[in-house]
MARKE-782538 format. One record per atom (N, C-alpha, C): x, y, z. Coordinates in Angstrom, 3 decimals. Layout:
<pts>
PT | X | Y | Z;
...
</pts>
This chain:
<pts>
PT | -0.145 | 1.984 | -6.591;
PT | 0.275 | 3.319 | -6.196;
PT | 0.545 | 4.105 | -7.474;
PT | -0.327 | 5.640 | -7.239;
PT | 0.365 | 6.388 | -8.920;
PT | 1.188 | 7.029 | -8.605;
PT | 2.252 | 7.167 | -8.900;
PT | 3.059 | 7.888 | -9.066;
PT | 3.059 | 9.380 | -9.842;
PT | 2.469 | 9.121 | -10.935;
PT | 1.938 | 9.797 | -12.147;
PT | 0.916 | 11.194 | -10.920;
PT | -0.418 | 10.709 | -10.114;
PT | -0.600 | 11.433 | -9.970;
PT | -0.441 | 11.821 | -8.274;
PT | 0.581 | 11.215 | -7.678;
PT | 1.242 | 11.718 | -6.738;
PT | 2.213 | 13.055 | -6.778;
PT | 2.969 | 12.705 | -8.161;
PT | 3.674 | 14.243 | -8.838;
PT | 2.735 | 15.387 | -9.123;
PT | 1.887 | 14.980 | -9.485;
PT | 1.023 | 16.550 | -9.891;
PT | 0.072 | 17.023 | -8.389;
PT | -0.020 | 16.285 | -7.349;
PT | -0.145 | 16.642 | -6.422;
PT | 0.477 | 17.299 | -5.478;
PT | 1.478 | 17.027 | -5.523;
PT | 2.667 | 17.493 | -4.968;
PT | 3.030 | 19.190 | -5.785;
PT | 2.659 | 18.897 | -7.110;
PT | 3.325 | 20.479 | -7.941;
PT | 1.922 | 21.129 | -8.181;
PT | 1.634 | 20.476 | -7.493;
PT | -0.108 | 21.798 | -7.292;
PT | 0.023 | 22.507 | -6.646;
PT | 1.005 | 22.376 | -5.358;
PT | 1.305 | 22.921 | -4.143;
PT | 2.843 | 24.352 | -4.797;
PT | 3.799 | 23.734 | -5.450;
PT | 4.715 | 24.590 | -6.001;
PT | 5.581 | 23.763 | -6.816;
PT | 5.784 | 25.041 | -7.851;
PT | 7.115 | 23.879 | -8.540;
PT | 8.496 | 23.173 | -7.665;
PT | 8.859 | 22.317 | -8.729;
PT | 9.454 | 21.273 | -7.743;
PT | 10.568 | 20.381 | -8.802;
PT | 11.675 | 20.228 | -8.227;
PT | 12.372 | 19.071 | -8.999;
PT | 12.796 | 18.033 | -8.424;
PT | 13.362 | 16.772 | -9.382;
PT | 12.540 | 15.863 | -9.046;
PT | 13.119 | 15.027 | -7.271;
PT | 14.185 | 15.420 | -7.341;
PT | 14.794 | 15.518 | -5.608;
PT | 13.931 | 15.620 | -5.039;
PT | 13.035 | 16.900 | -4.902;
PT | 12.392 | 17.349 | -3.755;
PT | 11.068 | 16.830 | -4.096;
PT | 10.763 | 16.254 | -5.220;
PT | 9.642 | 15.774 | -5.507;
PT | 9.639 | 14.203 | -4.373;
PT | 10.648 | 13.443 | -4.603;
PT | 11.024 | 12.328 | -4.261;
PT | 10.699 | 12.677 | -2.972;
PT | 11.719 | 13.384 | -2.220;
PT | 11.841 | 13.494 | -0.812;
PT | 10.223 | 13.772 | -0.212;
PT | 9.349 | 14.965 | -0.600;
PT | 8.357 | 15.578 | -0.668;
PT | 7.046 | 14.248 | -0.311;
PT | 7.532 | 13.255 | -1.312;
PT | 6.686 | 12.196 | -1.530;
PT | 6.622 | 11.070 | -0.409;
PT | 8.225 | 10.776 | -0.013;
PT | 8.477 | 10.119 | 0.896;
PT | 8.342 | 10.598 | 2.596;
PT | 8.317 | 12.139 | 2.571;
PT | 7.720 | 12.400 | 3.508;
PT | 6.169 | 12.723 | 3.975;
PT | 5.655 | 12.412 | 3.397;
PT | 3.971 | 12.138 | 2.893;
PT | 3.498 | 11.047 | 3.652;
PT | 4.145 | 10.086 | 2.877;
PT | 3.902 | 8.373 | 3.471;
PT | 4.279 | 7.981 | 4.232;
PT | 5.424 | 8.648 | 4.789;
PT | 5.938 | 8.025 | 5.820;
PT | 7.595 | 7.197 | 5.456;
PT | 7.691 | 7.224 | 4.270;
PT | 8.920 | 6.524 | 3.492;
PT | 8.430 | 4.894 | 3.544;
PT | 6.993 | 4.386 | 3.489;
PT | 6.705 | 3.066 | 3.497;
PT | 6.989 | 2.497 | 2.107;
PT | 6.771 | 3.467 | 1.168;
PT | 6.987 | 2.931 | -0.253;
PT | 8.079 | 4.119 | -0.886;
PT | 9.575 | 3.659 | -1.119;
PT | 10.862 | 4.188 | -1.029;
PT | 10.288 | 4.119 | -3.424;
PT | 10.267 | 5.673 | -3.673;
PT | 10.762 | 6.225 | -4.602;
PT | 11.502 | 6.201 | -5.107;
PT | 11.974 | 5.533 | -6.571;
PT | 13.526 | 5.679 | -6.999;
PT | 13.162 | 6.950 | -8.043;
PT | 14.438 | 7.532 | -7.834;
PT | 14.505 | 9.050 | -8.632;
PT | 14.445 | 8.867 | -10.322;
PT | 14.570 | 7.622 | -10.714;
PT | 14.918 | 7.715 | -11.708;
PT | 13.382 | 6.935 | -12.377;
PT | 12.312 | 6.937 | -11.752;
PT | 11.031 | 6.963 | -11.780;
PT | 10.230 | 8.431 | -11.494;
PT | 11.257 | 8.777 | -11.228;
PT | 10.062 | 10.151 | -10.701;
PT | 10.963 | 10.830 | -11.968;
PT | 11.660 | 11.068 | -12.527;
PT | 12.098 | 11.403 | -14.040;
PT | 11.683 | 10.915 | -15.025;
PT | 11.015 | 9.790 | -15.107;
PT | 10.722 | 9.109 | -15.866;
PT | 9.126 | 9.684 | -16.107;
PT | 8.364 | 9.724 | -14.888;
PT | 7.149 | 9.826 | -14.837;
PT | 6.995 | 11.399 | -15.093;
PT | 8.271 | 12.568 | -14.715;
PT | 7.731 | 13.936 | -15.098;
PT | 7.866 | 13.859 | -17.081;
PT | 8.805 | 13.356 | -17.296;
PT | 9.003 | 13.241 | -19.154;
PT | 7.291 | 12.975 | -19.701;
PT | 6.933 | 11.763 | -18.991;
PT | 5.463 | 11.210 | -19.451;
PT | 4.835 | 12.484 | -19.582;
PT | 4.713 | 12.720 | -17.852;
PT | 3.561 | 14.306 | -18.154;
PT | 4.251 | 15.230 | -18.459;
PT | 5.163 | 15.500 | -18.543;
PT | 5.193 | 16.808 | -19.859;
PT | 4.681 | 16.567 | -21.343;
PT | 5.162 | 15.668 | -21.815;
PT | 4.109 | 14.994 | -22.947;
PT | 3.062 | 15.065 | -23.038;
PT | 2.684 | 14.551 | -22.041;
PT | 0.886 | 14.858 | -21.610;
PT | 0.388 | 16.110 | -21.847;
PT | 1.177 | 17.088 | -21.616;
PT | 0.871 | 18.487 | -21.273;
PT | 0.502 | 18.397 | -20.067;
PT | 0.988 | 17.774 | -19.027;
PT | 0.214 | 17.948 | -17.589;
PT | 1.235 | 18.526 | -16.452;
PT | 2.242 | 18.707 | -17.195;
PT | 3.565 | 19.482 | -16.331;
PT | 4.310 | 20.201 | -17.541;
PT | 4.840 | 20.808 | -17.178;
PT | 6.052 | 22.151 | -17.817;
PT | 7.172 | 22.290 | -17.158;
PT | 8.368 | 22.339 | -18.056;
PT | 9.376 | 22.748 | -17.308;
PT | 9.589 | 24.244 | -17.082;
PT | 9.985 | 24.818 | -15.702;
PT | 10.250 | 26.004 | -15.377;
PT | 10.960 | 26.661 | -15.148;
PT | 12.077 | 26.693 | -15.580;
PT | 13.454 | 26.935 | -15.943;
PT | 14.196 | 25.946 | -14.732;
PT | 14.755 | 26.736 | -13.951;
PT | 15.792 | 26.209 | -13.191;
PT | 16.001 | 26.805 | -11.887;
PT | 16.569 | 26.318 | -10.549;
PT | 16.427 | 26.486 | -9.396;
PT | 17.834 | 27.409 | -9.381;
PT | 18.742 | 27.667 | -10.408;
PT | 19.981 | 28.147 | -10.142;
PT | 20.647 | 27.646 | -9.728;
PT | 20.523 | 26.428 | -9.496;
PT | 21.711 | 25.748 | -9.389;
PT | 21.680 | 23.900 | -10.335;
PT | 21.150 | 24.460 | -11.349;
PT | 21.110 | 23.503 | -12.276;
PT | 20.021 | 22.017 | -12.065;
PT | 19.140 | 22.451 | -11.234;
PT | 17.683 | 21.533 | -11.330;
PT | 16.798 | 21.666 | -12.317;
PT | 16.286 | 21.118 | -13.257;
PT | 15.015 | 22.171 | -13.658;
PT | 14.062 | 21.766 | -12.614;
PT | 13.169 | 22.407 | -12.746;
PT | 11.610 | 23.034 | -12.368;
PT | 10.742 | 22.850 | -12.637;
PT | 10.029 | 22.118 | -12.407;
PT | 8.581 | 21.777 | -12.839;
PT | 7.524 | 21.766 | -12.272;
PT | 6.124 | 22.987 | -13.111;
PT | 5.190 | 22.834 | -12.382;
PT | 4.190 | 22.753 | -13.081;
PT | 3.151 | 22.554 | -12.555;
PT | 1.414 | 22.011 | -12.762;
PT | 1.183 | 22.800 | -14.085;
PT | 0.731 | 22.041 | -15.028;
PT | -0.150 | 22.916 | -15.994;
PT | -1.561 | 23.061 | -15.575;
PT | -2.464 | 24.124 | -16.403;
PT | -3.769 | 23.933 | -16.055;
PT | -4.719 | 22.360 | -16.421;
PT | -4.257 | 22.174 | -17.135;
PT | -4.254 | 20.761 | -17.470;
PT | -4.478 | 19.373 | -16.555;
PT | -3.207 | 19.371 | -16.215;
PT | -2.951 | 18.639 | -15.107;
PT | -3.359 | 19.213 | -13.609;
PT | -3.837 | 20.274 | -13.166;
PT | -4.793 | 20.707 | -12.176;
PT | -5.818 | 20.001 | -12.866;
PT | -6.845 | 20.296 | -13.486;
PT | -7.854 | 19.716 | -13.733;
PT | -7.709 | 18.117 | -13.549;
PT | -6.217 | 17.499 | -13.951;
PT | -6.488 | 16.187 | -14.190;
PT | -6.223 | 15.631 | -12.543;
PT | -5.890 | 16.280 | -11.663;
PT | -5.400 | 15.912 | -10.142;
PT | -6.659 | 16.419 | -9.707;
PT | -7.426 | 17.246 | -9.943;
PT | -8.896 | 17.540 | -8.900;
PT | -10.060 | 16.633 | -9.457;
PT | -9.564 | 15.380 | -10.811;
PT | -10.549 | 14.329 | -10.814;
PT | -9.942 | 13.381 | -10.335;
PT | -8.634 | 13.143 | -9.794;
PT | -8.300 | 12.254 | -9.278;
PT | -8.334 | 12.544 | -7.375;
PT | -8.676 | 13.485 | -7.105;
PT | -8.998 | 13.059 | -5.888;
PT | -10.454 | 13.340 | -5.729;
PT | -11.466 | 13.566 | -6.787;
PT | -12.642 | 13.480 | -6.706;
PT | -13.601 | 12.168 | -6.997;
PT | -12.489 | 11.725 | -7.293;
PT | -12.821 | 9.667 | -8.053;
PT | -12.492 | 9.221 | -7.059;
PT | -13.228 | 7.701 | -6.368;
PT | -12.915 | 6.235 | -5.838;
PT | -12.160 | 5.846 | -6.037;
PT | -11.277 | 5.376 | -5.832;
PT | -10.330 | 4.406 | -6.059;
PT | -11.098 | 3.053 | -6.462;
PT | -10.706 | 2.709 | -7.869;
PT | -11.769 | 1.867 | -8.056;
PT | -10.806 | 0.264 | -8.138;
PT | -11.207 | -0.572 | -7.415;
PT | -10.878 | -1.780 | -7.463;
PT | -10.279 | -2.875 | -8.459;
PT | -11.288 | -2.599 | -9.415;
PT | -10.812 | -3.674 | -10.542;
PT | -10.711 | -5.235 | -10.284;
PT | -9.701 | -5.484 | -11.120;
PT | -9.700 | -6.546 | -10.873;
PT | -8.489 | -6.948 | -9.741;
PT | -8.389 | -7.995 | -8.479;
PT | -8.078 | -7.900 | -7.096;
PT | -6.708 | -7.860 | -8.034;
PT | -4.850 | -7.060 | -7.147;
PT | -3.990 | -7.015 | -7.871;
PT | -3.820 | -8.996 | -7.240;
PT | -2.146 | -8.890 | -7.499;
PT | -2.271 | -10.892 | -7.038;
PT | -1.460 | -10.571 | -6.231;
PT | -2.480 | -11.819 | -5.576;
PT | -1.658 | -12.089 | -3.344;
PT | -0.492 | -12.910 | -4.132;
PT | 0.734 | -12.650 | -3.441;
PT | 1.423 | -13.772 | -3.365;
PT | 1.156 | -14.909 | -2.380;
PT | 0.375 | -14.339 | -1.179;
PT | 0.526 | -15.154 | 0.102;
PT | -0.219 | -16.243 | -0.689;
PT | -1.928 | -15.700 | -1.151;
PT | -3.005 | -16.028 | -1.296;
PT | -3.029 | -17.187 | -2.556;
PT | -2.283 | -17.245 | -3.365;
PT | -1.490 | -17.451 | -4.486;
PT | -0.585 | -19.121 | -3.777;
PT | 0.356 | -18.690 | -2.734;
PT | 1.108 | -19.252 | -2.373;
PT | 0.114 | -20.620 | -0.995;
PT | -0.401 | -20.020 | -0.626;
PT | -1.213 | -21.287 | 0.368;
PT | -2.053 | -21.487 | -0.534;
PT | -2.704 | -21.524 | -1.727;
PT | -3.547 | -22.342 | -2.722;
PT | -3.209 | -23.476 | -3.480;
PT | -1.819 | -22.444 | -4.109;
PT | -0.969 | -23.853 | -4.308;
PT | -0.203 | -25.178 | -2.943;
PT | -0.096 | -24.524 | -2.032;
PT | 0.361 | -25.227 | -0.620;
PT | -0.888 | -26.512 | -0.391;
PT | -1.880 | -25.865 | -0.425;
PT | -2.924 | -26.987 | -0.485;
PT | -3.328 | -27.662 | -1.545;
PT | -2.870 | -27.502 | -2.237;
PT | -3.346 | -28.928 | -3.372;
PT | -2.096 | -29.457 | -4.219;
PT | -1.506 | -29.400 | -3.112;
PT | 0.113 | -29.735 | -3.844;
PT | 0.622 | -30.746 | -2.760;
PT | 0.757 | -31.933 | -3.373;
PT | 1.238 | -33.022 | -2.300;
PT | 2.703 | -32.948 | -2.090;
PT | 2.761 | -33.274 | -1.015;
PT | 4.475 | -32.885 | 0.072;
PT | 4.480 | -31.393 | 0.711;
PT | 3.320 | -30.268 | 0.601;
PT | 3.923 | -29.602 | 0.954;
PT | 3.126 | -29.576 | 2.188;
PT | 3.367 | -28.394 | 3.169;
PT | 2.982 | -28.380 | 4.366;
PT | 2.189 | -27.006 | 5.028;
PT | 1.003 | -26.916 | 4.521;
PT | 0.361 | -25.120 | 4.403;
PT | 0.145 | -24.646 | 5.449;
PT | 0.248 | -25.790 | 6.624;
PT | 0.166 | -25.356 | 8.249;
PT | 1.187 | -24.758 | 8.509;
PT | 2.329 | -24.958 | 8.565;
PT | 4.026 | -24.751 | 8.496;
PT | 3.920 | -22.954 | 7.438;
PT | 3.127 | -23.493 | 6.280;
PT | 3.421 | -21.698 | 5.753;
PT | 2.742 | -20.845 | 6.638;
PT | 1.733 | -21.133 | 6.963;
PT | 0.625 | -19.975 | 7.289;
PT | 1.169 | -19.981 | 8.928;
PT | 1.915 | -20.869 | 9.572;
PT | 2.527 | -20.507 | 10.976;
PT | 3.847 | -19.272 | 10.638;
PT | 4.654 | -19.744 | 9.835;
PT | 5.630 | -18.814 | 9.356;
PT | 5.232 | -17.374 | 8.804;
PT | 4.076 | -17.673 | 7.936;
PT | 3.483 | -15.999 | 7.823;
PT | 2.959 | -15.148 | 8.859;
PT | 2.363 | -16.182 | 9.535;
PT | 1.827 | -15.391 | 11.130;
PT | 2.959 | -14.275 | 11.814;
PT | 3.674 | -15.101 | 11.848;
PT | 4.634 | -14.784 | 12.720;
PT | 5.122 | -13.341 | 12.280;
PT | 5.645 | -13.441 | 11.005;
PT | 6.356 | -11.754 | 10.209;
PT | 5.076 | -11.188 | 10.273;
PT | 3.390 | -11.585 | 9.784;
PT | 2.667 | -10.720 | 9.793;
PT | 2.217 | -9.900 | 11.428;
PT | 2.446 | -10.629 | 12.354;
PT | 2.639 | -10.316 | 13.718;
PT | 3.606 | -9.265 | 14.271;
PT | 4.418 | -9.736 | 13.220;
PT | 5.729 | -8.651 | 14.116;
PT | 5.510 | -7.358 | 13.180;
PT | 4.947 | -7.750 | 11.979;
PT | 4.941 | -6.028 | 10.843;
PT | 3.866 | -5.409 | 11.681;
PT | 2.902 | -5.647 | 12.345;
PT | 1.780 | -5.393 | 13.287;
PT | 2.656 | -4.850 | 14.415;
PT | 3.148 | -5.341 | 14.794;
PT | 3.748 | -4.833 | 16.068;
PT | 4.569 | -3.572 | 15.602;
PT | 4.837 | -3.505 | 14.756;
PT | 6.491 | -2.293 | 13.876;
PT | 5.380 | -1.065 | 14.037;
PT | 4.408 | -1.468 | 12.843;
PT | 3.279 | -0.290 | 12.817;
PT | 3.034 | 0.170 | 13.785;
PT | 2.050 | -0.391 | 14.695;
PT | 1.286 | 0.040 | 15.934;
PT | 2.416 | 0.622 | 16.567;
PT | 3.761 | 0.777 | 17.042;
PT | 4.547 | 1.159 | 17.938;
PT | 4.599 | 2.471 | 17.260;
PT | 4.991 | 2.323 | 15.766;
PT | 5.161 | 3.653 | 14.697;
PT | 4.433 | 4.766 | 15.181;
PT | 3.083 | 3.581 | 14.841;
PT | 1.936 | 4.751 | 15.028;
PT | 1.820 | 5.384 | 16.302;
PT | 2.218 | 4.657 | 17.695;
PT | 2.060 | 5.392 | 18.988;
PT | 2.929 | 6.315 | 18.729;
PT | 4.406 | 6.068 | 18.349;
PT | 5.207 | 7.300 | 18.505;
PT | 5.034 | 8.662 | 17.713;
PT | 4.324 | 8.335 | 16.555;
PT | 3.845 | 9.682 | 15.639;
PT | 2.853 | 9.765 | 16.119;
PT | 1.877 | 9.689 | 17.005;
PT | 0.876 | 9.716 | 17.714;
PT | 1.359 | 11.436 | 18.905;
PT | 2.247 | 10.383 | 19.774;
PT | 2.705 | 10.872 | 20.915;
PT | 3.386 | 12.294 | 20.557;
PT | 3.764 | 12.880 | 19.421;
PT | 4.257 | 13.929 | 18.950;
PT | 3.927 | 14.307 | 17.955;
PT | 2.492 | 14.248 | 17.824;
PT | 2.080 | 14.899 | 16.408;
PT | 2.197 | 16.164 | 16.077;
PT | 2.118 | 16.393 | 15.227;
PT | 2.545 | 17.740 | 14.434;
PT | 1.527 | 17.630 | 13.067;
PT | 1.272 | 18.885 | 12.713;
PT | -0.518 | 18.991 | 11.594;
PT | 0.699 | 18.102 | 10.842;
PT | 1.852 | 18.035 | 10.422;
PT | 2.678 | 17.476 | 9.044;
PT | 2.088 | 16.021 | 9.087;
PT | 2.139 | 15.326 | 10.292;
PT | 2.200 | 14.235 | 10.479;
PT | 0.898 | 13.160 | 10.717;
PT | -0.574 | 13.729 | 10.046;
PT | -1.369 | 13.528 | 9.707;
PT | -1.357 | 12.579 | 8.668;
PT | -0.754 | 12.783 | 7.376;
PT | -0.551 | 12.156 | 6.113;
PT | -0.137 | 10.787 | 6.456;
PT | 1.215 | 10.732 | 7.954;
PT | 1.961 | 9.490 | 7.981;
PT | 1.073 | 8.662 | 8.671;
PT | 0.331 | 9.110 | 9.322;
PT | -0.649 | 8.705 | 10.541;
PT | -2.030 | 7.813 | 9.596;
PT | -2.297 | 8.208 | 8.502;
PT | -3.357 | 7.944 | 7.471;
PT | -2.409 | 6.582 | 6.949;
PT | -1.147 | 6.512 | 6.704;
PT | -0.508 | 5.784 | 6.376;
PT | -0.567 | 4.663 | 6.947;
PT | 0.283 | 4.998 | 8.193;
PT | 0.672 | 3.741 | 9.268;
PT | -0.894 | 2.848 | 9.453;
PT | -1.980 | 3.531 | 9.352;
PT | -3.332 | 3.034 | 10.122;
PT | -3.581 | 2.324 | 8.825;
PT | -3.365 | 2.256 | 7.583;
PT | -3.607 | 1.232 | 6.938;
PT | -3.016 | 0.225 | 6.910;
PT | -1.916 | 0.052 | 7.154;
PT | -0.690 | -0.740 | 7.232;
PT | -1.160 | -1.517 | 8.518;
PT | -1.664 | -0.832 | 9.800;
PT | -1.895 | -1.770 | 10.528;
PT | -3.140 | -2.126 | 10.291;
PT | -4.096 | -1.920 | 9.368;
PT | -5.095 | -2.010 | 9.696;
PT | -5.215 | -3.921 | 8.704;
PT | -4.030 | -3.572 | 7.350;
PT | -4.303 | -4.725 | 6.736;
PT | -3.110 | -5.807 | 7.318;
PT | -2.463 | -5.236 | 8.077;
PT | -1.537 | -6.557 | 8.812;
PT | -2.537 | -7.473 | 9.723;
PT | -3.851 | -6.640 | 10.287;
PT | -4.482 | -7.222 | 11.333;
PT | -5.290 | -8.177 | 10.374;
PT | -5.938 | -7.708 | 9.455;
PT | -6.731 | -8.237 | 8.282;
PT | -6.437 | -9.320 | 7.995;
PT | -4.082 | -9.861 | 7.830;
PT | -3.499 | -10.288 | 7.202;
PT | -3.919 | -12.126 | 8.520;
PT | -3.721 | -11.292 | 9.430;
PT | -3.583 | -12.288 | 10.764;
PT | -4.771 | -12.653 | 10.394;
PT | -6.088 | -11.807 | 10.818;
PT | -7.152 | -12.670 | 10.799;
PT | -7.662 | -13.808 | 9.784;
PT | -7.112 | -13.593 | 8.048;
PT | -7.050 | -14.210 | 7.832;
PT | -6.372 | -15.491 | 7.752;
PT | -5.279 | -15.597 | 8.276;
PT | -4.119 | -16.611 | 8.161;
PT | -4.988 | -17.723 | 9.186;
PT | -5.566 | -16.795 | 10.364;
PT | -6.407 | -17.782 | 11.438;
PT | -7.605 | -18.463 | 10.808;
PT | -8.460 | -17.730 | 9.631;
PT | -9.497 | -18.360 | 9.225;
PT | -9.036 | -19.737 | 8.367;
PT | -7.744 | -19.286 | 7.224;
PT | -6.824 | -20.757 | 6.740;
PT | -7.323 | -21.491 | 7.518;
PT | -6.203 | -21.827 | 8.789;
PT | -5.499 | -22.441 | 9.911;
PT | -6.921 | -23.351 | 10.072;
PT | -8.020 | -22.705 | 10.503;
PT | -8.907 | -23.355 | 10.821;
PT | -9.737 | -23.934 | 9.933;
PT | -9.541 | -23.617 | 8.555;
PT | -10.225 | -24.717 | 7.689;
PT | -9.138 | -25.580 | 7.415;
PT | -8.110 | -25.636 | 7.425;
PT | -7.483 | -26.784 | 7.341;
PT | -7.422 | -27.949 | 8.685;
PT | -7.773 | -27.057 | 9.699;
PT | -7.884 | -28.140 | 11.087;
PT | -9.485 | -28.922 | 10.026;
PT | -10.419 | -27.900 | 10.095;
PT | -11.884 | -28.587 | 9.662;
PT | -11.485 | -29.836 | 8.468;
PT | -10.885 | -29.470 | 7.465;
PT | -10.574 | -30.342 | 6.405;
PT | -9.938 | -31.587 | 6.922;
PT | -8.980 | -31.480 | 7.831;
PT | -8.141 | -32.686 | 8.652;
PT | -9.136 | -33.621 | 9.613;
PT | -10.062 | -32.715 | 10.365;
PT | -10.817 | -33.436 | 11.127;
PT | -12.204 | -34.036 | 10.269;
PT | -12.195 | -34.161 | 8.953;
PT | -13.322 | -35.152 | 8.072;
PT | -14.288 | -34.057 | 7.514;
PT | -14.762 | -32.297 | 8.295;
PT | -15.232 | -31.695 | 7.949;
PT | -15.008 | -30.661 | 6.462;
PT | -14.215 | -31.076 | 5.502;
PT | -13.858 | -30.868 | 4.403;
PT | -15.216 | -30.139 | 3.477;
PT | -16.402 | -30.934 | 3.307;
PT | -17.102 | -30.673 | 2.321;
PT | -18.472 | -29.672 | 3.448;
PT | -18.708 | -29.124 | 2.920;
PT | -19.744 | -27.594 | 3.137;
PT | -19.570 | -26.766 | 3.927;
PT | -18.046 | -26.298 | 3.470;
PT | -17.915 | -25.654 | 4.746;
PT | -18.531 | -23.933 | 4.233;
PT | -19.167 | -23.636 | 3.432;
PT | -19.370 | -22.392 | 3.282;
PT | -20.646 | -21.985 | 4.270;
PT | -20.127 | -21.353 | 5.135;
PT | -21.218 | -20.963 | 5.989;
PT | -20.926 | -20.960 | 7.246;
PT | -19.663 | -21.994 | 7.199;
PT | -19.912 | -22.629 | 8.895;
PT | -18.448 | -21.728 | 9.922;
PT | -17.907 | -20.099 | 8.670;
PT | -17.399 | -19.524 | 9.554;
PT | -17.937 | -17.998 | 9.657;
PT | -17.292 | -17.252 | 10.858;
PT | -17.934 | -16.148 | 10.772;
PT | -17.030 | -15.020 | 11.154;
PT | -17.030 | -13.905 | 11.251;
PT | -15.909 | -13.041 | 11.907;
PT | -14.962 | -12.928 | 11.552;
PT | -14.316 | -13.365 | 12.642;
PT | -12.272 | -13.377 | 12.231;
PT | -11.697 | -14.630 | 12.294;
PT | -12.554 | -15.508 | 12.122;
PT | -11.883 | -16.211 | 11.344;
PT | -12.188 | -17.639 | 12.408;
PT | -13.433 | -17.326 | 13.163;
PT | -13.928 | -18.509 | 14.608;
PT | -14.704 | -19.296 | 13.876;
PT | -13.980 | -20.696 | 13.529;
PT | -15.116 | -21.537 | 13.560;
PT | -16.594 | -21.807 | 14.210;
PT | -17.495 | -21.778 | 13.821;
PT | -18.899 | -22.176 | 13.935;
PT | -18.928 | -23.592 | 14.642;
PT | -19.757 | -24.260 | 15.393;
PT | -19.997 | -25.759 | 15.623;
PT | -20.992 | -26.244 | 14.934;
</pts>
């Protein structure tokens, strides 16, 4: 997540300090990823440096003000004209955590990946309800949260399907079918015969 150019998006629209930047931000997303203020200060110092923000005096009641340089317009209309480019994958903990589960004697990766099911089930369930209720009363504002929530459910479902594809190569590995298994699944995660 940038932060960096979440702020100049936000002060493309009007100057802003960093309160309302915060708040501004968190009502965007939905408040799924909680802003600390003392990052969003941190990150306007950067771009003023940059030259990609300016301070603009003050709200009168002792905020300063900060808005978009031409600069930083230019540098926010290549950032929403660019891909989001991948790189290299960031690190699963889950993914991380059942790798080591399986090749680590004593532990029990059926037992993790039942226990992950379960929270990844219920964060599925949180979303989807979210999403009916910002659904059921939308408002044009509430577009942004709606873009939100649908990823959130979209990679909790992702999260399940994979936990089921695990599940079932470790049944395959238990039942003697261990070696070739590349090929022999498909979908969401349904074993092949």
């Amino acid at each position: 997540m940038s932060i960096r150019y979440s702020i100049l998006a936000l002060l493309q629209e009007q100057p802003r300090y960093g309160y309302q930047l915060r708040v501004a931000f968190e009502e965007r997303t939905g408040a799924v990823w909680p802003l600390n203020i003392g990052q969003v200060y941190t990150t306007l110092n950067r771009l003023e440096r940059d030259a990609l923000v300016r301070r603009n005096g003050d709200d009168g009641q002792g905020h300063v003000l900060y808005s978009i340089t031409d600069a930083g317009a230019a540098e926010i209309r290549r950032w929403f004209a660019t891909a989001v480019d991948r790189g290299v994958p960031p690190r699963n903990e889950l993914a991380i955590k059942l790798a080591l589960a399986v090749t680590t004697a004593g532990t029990d990766p059926t037992a993790l990946i039942q226990a992950q099911r379960e929270i990844s089930l219920r964060e599925l369930q949180e979303h989807t309800q979210a999403r009916k209720e910002v659904a059921a009363n939308q408002r044009v504002t509430d577009t942004a949260r709606l873009l939100v929530l649908d990823s959130l459910v979209f990679h909790a479902e992702a999260e399940v399907r994979w936990l089921d594809l695990c599940e079932a190569r470790l049944v395959q590995q238990a039942n003697g079918a261990g070696n070739g298994m590349a090929g022999t699944f498909r979908g969401a995660g349904t074993p092949t015969a």
